[in-house]
N, C-alpha and C positions, 0 to 999 in steps of 0.2 A: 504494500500500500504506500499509501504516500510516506508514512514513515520510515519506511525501510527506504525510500529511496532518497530523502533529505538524510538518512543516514549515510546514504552510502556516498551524497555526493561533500560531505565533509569530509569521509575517511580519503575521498579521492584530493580534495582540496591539501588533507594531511600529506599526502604525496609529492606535492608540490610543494610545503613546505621543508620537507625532509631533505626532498633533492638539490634546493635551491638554500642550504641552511638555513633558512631562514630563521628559525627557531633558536639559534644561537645567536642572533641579529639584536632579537627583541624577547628577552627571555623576563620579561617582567608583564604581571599581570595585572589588570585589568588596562593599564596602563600600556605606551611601548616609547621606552627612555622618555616617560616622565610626558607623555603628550596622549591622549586619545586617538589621535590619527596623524602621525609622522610629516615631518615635511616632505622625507623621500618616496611619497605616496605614491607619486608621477614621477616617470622618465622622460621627459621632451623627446630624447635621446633613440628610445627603442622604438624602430619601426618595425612592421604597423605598432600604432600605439597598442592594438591588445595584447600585446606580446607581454606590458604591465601586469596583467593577471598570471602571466605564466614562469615570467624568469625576472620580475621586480621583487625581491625581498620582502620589503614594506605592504605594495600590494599582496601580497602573495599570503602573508602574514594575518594583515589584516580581513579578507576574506575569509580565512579559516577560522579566525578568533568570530566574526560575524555568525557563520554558518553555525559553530560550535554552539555558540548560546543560544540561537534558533533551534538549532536541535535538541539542546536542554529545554529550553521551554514548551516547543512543543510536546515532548513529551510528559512531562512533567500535566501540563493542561489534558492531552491523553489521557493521563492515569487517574489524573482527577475524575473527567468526563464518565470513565468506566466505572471506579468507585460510586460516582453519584447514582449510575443509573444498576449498580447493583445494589444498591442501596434503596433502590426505589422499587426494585423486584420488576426492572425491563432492561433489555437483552442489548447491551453495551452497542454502541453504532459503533461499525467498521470503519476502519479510518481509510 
């Protein structure tokens, strides 16, 4: 369902972090050195500019961190949802 697949596409984002170290960049949380969103956020530099989601650090970083709390919350709202409606004695909606 939709879950599994905003899962999956974090774990793929984690990929891109991993490979691009990014994570040794910006290894402070919630924060990344002390700012919410970097100034190295943008390359002018890399063409095409989408190449920023793929081999910009900052970008690269900050997408993952975004994705990651979207997939905390949603779930988190999920389990809720189910709990409420087993609670209610009806049959949890499929995500």
């Amino acid at each position: 369902g939709r879950m599994a697949a905003l899962v999956g596409v974090t774990a793929f984002s984690g990929a891109f972090v991993a490979g691009n170290d990014a994570g040794s960049v910006y290894n402070d949380f919630p924060l990344m050195n002390g700012d919410w969103i970097p100034d190295e956020i943008w390359d002018p530099e890399l063409s095409p500019p989408l190449r920023n989601f793929f081999e910009n650090p900052a970008t690269v970083q900050l997408t993952h961190r975004v994705l990651a709390v979207s997939t905390l919350a949603s779930s988190l709202y999920f389990a809720r949802a189910a709990t409420a409606a087993a609670a209610a004695g009806a049959a949890p909606a499929a995500d």
